[in-house]
C-alpha positions as CSV (number, residue, x, y, z in Angstrom):
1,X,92.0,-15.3,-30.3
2,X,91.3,-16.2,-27.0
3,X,87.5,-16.1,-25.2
4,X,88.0,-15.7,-21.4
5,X,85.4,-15.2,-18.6
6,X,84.8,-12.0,-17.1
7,X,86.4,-11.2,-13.8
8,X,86.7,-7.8,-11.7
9,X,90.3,-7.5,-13.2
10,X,89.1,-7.5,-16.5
11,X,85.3,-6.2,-16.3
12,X,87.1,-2.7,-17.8
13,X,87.4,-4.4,-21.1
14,X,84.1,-5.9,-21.0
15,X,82.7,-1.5,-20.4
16,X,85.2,-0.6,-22.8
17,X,84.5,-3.0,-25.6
18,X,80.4,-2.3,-25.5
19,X,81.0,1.7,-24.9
20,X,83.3,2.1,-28.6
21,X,81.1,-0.9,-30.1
22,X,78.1,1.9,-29.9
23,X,79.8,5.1,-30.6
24,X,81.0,2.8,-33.8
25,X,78.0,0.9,-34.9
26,X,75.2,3.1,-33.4
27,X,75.7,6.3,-34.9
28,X,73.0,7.2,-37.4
29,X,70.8,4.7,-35.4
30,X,70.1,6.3,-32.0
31,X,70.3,9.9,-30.8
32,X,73.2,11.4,-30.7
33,X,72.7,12.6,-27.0
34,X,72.7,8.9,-26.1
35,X,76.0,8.1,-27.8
36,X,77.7,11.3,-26.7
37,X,77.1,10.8,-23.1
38,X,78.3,7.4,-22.9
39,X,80.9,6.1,-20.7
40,X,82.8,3.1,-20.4
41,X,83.0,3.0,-16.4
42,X,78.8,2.7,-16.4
43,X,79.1,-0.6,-18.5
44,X,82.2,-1.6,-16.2
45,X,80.0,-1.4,-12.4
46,X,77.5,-2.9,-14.4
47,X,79.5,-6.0,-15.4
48,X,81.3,-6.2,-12.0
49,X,78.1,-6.3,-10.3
50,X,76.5,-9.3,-12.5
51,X,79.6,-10.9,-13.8
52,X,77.9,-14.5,-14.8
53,X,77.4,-15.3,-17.7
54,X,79.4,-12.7,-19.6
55,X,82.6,-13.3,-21.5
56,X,85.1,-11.4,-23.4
57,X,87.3,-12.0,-26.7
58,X,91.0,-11.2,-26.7
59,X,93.0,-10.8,-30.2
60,X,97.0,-10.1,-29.9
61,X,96.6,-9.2,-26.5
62,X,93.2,-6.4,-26.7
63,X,90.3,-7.1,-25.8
64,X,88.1,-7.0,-29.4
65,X,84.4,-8.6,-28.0
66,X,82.2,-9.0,-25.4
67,X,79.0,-11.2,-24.8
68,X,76.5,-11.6,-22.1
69,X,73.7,-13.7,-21.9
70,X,70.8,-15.0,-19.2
71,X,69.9,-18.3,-18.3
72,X,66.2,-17.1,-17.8
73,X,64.9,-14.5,-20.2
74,X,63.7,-11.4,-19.0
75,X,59.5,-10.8,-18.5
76,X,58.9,-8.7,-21.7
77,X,60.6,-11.0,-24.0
78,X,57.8,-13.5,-25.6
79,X,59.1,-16.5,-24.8
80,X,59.8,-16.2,-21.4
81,X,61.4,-20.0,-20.9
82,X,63.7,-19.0,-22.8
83,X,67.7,-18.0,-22.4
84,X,68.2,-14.2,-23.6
85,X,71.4,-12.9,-25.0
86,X,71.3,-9.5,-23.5
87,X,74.6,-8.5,-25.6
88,X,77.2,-9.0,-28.0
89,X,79.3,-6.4,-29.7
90,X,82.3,-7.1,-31.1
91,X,84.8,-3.8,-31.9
92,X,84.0,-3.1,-36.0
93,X,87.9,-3.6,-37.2
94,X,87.6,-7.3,-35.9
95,X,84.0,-8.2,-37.8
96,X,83.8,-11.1,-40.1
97,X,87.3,-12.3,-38.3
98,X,84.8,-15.3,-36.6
99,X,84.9,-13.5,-33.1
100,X,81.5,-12.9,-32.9
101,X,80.7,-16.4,-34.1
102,X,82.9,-17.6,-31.3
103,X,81.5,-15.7,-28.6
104,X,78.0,-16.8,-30.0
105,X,79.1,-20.8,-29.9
106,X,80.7,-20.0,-26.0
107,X,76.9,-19.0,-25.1
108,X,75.4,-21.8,-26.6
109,X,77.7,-23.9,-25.1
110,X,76.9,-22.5,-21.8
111,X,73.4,-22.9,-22.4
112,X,72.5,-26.3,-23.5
113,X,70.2,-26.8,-26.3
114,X,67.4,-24.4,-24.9
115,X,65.5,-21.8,-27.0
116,X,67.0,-18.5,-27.1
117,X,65.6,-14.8,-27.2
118,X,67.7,-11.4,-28.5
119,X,66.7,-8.2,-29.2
120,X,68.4,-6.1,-32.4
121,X,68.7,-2.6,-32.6
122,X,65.9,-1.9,-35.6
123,X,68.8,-0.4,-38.7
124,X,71.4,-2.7,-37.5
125,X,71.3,-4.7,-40.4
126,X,75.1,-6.4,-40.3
127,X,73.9,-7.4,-37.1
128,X,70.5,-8.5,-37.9
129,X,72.2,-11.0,-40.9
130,X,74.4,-12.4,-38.9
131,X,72.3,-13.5,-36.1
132,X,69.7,-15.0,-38.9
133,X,72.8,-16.8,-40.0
134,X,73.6,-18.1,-36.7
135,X,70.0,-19.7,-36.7
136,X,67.8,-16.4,-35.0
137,X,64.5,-15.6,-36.7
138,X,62.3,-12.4,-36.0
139,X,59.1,-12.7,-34.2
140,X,57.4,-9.6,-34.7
141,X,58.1,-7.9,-31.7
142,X,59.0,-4.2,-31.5
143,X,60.6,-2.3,-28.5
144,X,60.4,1.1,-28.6
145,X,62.6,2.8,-25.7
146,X,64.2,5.9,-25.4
147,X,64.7,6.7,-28.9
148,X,65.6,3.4,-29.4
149,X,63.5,1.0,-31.7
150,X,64.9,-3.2,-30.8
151,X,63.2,-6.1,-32.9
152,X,63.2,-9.2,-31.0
153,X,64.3,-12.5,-32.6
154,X,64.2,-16.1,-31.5
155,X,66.2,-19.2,-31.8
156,X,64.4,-22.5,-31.3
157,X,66.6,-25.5,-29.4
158,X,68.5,-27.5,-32.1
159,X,68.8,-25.6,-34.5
160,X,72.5,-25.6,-36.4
Protein backbone atom coordinates (compact mmCIF):
# COMPACT_ATOMS: atom_id res chain seq x y z
CA UNK A 1 0.00 0.00 0.00
CA UNK A 2 1.12 3.28 -0.82
CA UNK A 3 -0.43 6.83 0.63
CA UNK A 4 0.33 9.64 -1.85
CA UNK A 5 -0.78 13.25 -1.89
CA UNK A 6 -3.44 14.42 -4.12
CA UNK A 7 -2.48 16.19 -7.29
CA UNK A 8 -4.69 17.35 -10.46
CA UNK A 9 -3.39 14.11 -12.16
CA UNK A 10 -4.78 11.98 -9.63
CA UNK A 11 -7.76 14.18 -8.01
CA UNK A 12 -10.09 11.48 -10.31
CA UNK A 13 -9.25 8.79 -7.87
CA UNK A 14 -9.74 10.91 -4.98
CA UNK A 15 -13.93 11.63 -6.78
CA UNK A 16 -13.87 8.09 -7.63
CA UNK A 17 -12.87 6.53 -4.43
CA UNK A 18 -15.59 8.77 -2.20
CA UNK A 19 -18.50 8.42 -5.11
CA UNK A 20 -18.42 4.09 -4.96
CA UNK A 21 -17.45 4.42 -1.06
CA UNK A 22 -21.22 5.92 -0.76
CA UNK A 23 -23.17 4.06 -3.25
CA UNK A 24 -21.40 1.00 -1.07
CA UNK A 25 -21.63 1.97 2.48
CA UNK A 26 -24.53 4.54 2.36
CA UNK A 27 -27.24 2.59 1.01
CA UNK A 28 -29.99 1.93 3.53
CA UNK A 29 -28.61 5.04 5.32
CA UNK A 30 -29.57 8.07 3.17
CA UNK A 31 -32.10 8.48 0.37
CA UNK A 32 -31.77 6.83 -2.38
CA UNK A 33 -32.23 9.96 -4.63
CA UNK A 34 -28.92 11.21 -3.09
CA UNK A 35 -26.94 8.05 -3.92
CA UNK A 36 -28.45 7.63 -7.33
CA UNK A 37 -27.58 11.01 -8.56
CA UNK A 38 -24.12 10.90 -7.62
CA UNK A 39 -21.19 11.39 -9.67
CA UNK A 40 -17.62 10.96 -9.39
CA UNK A 41 -16.59 14.14 -11.59
CA UNK A 42 -18.48 16.53 -8.63
CA UNK A 43 -16.11 15.08 -5.90
CA UNK A 44 -13.18 15.38 -8.58
CA UNK A 45 -13.57 19.72 -9.26
CA UNK A 46 -14.10 19.59 -5.80
CA UNK A 47 -10.75 18.08 -4.82
CA UNK A 48 -8.85 19.87 -7.66
CA UNK A 49 -10.08 23.13 -6.41
CA UNK A 50 -8.98 22.51 -2.57
CA UNK A 51 -6.26 19.92 -2.99
CA UNK A 52 -4.48 20.47 0.59
CA UNK A 53 -4.65 18.51 2.84
CA UNK A 54 -6.21 15.55 1.14
CA UNK A 55 -4.52 12.22 0.33
CA UNK A 56 -5.18 8.99 -1.31
CA UNK A 57 -4.36 5.16 -0.69
CA UNK A 58 -3.08 3.06 -3.55
CA UNK A 59 -3.13 -1.01 -3.29
CA UNK A 60 -1.51 -3.05 -6.36
CA UNK A 61 -1.80 -0.12 -8.40
CA UNK A 62 -5.90 1.25 -7.63
CA UNK A 63 -6.57 3.65 -5.78
CA UNK A 64 -8.64 1.88 -2.62
CA UNK A 65 -8.91 5.33 0.03
CA UNK A 66 -9.16 8.74 0.24
CA UNK A 67 -8.84 11.20 3.28
CA UNK A 68 -9.17 14.87 3.75
CA UNK A 69 -8.85 16.90 6.53
CA UNK A 70 -8.69 20.93 7.78
CA UNK A 71 -6.31 22.51 9.75
CA UNK A 72 -9.02 24.88 11.18
CA UNK A 73 -12.40 23.28 11.87
CA UNK A 74 -15.32 24.51 10.28
CA UNK A 75 -17.87 27.16 12.42
CA UNK A 76 -20.65 24.65 13.39
CA UNK A 77 -18.37 22.12 14.71
CA UNK A 78 -18.12 22.58 18.73
CA UNK A 79 -14.84 22.96 19.17
CA UNK A 80 -13.90 25.35 16.75
CA UNK A 81 -9.84 25.35 17.51
CA UNK A 82 -9.90 22.35 16.54
CA UNK A 83 -8.61 20.36 13.11
CA UNK A 84 -11.72 18.56 11.33
CA UNK A 85 -11.45 15.49 9.23
CA UNK A 86 -13.97 16.37 6.59
CA UNK A 87 -13.52 12.66 5.09
CA UNK A 88 -12.31 9.37 4.95
CA UNK A 89 -13.75 6.46 2.94
CA UNK A 90 -11.97 3.72 2.15
CA UNK A 91 -13.51 1.29 -0.93
CA UNK A 92 -15.43 -1.70 1.38
CA UNK A 93 -13.25 -4.86 -0.23
CA UNK A 94 -10.09 -3.16 1.34
CA UNK A 95 -11.67 -2.64 5.10
CA UNK A 96 -9.91 -4.00 8.02
CA UNK A 97 -6.68 -4.34 5.54
CA UNK A 98 -5.15 -1.16 7.90
CA UNK A 99 -5.70 1.44 5.02
CA UNK A 100 -8.01 3.44 6.82
CA UNK A 101 -5.77 3.35 9.89
CA UNK A 102 -3.03 4.57 7.67
CA UNK A 103 -4.71 7.32 6.10
CA UNK A 104 -5.92 8.28 9.73
CA UNK A 105 -2.05 8.17 11.12
CA UNK A 106 -0.98 10.44 7.70
CA UNK A 107 -3.58 13.16 9.14
CA UNK A 108 -2.35 13.12 12.40
CA UNK A 109 0.90 13.34 11.30
CA UNK A 110 0.00 16.26 9.34
CA UNK A 111 -1.59 17.85 12.12
CA UNK A 112 0.53 17.81 15.17
CA UNK A 113 -0.91 16.83 18.42
CA UNK A 114 -4.01 19.24 18.11
CA UNK A 115 -7.61 18.22 19.02
CA UNK A 116 -9.59 16.92 16.29
CA UNK A 117 -13.39 17.13 15.17
CA UNK A 118 -15.34 14.50 12.64
CA UNK A 119 -18.69 14.09 11.87
CA UNK A 120 -20.30 10.22 11.32
CA UNK A 121 -23.08 9.51 9.30
CA UNK A 122 -25.71 8.48 12.30
CA UNK A 123 -26.16 4.12 11.23
CA UNK A 124 -22.66 3.92 10.13
CA UNK A 125 -21.76 1.89 12.86
CA UNK A 126 -18.35 0.10 11.25
CA UNK A 127 -17.42 3.50 10.86
CA UNK A 128 -18.43 4.90 14.13
CA UNK A 129 -16.24 1.74 16.02
CA UNK A 130 -13.40 2.36 14.27
CA UNK A 131 -12.98 5.99 14.84
CA UNK A 132 -13.75 5.27 18.74
CA UNK A 133 -10.89 2.91 18.29
CA UNK A 134 -8.68 5.31 16.80
CA UNK A 135 -9.20 7.46 20.03
CA UNK A 136 -12.70 9.71 18.74
CA UNK A 137 -15.39 10.05 21.31
CA UNK A 138 -19.04 11.45 20.67
CA UNK A 139 -20.03 14.75 21.90
CA UNK A 140 -23.62 14.87 21.61
CA UNK A 141 -23.95 16.82 18.66
CA UNK A 142 -26.47 15.96 15.89
CA UNK A 143 -26.58 17.32 12.23
CA UNK A 144 -29.47 16.97 10.57
CA UNK A 145 -29.08 17.93 6.70
CA UNK A 146 -30.80 16.84 3.75
CA UNK A 147 -31.97 13.55 4.78
CA UNK A 148 -28.86 13.11 6.31
CA UNK A 149 -28.50 12.62 10.16
CA UNK A 150 -24.13 13.18 11.17
CA UNK A 151 -23.07 12.67 14.94
CA UNK A 152 -20.14 14.71 15.65
CA UNK A 153 -17.18 13.18 17.63
CA UNK A 154 -14.01 14.60 19.07
CA UNK A 155 -10.45 13.56 19.69
CA UNK A 156 -8.58 15.44 22.40
CA UNK A 157 -4.60 16.12 21.65
CA UNK A 158 -2.46 13.10 22.89
CA UNK A 159 -4.43 10.71 22.93
CA UNK A 160 -2.99 7.11 21.47
Amino acid sequence: MEIVRLTNENAHDFGQVICDSWGETYRGLIPDEILDNRKAERWTERARLSPEGKYLAYADGRAVGAIGFLKQARDFCTHRQSCEIVCLYVLKEFHRRGIGRALMEKAFADLGDRDITLFVLKGNDNAAGFYEHMGFEFTGRELDEGGMTELEMFRKAGVL
